[in-house]
N, C-alpha and C positions, 0 to 999 in steps of 0.2 A: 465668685460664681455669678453667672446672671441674674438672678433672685434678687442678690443684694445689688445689684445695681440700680440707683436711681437717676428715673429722668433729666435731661438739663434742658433749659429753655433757652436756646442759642438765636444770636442774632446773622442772617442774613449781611454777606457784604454788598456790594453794586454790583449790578450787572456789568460784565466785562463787555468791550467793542464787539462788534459782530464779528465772527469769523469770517473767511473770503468763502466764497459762496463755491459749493461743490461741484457744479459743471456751466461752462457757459454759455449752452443754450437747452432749452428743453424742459426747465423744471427744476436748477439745484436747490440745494435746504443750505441757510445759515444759520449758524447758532451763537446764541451769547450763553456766558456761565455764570454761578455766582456761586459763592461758598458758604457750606454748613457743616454739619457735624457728619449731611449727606450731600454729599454734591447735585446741584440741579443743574439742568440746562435747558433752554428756552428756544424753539425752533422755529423760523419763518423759511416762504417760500422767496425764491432771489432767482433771476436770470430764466424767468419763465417764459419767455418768446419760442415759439417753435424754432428747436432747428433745422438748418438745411435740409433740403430731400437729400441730398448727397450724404451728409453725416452717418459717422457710422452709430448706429445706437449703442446707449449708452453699456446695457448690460453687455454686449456682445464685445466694447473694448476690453472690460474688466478679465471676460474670456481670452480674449487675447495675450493678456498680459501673462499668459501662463505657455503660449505658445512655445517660449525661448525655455521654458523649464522641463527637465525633465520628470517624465510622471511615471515612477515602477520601471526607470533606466530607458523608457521613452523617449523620443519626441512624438508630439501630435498637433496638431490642429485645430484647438476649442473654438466651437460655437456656443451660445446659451440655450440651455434643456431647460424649459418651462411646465414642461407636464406634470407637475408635482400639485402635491395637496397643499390648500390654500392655505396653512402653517407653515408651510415650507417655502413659500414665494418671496422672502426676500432672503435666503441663502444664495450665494451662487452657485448654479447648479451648469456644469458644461457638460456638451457632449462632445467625445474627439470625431471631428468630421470624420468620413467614410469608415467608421467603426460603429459596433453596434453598444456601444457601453456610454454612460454618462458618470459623472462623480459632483459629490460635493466639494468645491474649490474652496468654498470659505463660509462660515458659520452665516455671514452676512455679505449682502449687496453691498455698495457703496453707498451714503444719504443721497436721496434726489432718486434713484432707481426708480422707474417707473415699478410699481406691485403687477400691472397688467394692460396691455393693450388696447384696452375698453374703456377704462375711464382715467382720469388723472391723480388718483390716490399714487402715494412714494411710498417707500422706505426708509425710516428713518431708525438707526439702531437696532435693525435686526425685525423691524415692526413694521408691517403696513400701514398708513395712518392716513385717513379721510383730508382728502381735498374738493372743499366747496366747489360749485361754480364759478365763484370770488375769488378763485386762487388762495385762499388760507386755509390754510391747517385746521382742523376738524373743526370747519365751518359746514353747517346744515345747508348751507344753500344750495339750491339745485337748479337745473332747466325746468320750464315750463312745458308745457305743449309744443309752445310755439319757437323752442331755441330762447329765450330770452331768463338770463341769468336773472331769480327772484320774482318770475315774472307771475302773471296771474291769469293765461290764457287769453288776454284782448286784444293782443295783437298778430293774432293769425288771420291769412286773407281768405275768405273761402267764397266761392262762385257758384249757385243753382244753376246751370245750364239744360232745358230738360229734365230727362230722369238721371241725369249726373252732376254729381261734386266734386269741385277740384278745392282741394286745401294746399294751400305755401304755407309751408315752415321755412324758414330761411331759403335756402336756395332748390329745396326736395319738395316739389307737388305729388300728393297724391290724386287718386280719380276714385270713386264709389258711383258706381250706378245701377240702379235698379229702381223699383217701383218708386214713385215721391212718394207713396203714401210710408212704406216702411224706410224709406230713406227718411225724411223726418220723426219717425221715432228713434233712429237709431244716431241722428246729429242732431244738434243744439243749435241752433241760428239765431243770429241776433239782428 
């Protein structure tokens, strides 16, 4: 019985070579293993350069790959259905083009899956998991103000002209204008 089971205090083997890295462009996950009494595995980001504008995105191949199958003595047409609750974002979820139904294709995404459009978090094993600004894995780091990974807001450019302000963040100015007296309450000038 479990009761009488007692603890053992196992040693760790090395970590194995990296695996080859899950897609190659966009963002894949590589993993190394090692062995215990519970298997671990160790995950890094690999092949993060954007890719192509032409490419076709990554969850939408995976939809594809169901094209040639048949689905309930079908053929269809998978696109990727995203509308799902945020637990549910890395299952693959397709919809068959010009139909109004969607289905769950597979428990899980591929590793490397983008979680959402908006930021650069993946999926990794079924799990969403935080990608810094640094490209690593559940790194805190973030953008600034001013676009600048870790930054600390002093390198944004901003311009008084009149009763208006233009800020650059990278390549996006905004403009504020209205009275200087409530415009400097409401911005910080150095």
């Amino acid at each position: 019985s479990f009761s009488s089971l007692q603890a053992v205090h196992g040693q760790w083997s090395a970590w194995s070579q990296w695996s080859d890295c899950s897609r190659t462009c966009g963002g894949g996950v590589m993993y190394r293993e090692r062995s215990c009494t519970s298997p671990s595995r160790l995950n890094q980001l690999c092949n993060a350069q954007p890719c192509s504008p032409d490419a076709v995105d990554f969850r939408a191949q995976q939809c594809a790959e169901y094209n040639s199958k048949p689905f309930r003595g079908w053929y269809y047409k998978w696109k990727p259905y995203t509308k799902v609750d945020d637990e549910d974002i890395c299952k693959l979820y397709c919809i068959a083009e010009d139909f109004d139904f969607f289905f769950a294709m597979s428990s899980k995404v591929k590793d490397g899956t983008s979680c959402s459009d908006h930021n650069g978090d993946v999926c990794i094993d079924g799990v969403c998991e935080a990608v810094g600004c640094d490209q690593i894995l559940s790194s805190k780091a973030s953008l600034d103000a001013c676009g600048i990974c870790r930054g600390d807001n002093s390198t944004c450019n901003s311009t008084l002209v009149g009763p208006c302000l233009t800020i650059s963040v990278l390549s996006t100015s905004w403009r504020a204008c209205m009275p200087l007296d409530l415009l400097m309450r409401r911005w910080c000038l150095k």
